[in-house]
N, C-alpha and C positions, 0 to 999 in steps of 0.2 A: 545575531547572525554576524559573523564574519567574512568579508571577501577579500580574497587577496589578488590583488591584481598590478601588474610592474608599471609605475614605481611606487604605485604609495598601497596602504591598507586602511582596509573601515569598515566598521560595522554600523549594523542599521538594529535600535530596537526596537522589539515586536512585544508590548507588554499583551498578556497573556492572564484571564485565570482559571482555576477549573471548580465547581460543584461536585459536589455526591449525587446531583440527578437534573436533569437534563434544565436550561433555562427554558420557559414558556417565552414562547415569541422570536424565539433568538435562532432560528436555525440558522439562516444567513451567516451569524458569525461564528458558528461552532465550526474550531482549527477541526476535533478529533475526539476519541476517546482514548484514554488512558487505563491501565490498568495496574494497581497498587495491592501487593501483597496481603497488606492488613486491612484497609479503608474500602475495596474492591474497585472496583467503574468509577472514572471520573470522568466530566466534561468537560474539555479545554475550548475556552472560547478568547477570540479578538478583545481585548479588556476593553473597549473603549462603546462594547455595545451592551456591556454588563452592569445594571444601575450600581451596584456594590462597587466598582470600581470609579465609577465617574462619582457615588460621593464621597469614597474615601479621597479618591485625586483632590476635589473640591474644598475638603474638607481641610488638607493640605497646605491645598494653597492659602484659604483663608486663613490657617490658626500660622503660618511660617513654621511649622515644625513638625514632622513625623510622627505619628502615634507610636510607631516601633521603630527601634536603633535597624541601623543594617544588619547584618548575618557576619558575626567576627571580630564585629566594633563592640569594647570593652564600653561597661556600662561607667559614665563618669566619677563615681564613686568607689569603683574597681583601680581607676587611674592612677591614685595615689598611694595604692598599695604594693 
């Protein structure tokens, strides 16, 4: 999210993920539902109350490196080409 406000700007992020069917236990943090053409119903929840998300974060943190590049970032093998 982005706010703009005079004089300066900032955003605040809200990490976020969604299932194909509803997390057990989790309604508290369910933002919503979503709907996708091919996949149908998702559930978007608060990431930080989703086990999936706290041990990929975790996992993260421990190994210092990403499982997966960002979205746009050239694979380094790509680089010297």
């Amino acid at each position: 999210m982005a706010t703009r406000r005079a004089p300066t700007r900032s955003s605040t992020k809200c990490p976020l993920t969604y299932r194909s069917a509803p997390l057990a236990g989790a309604d508290r943090a369910l933002v919503g539902t979503i709907e996708h053409s091919v996949l149908g119903t998702r559930w978007v929840y608060d990431a930080p109350h989703d086990p999936a998300y706290v041990a990929e974060l975790l996992r993260t943190i421990v190994d210092r490196r990403p499982r997966s590049r960002p979205f746009g970032r050239p694979r380094e093998r790509d680089r010297a080409r």
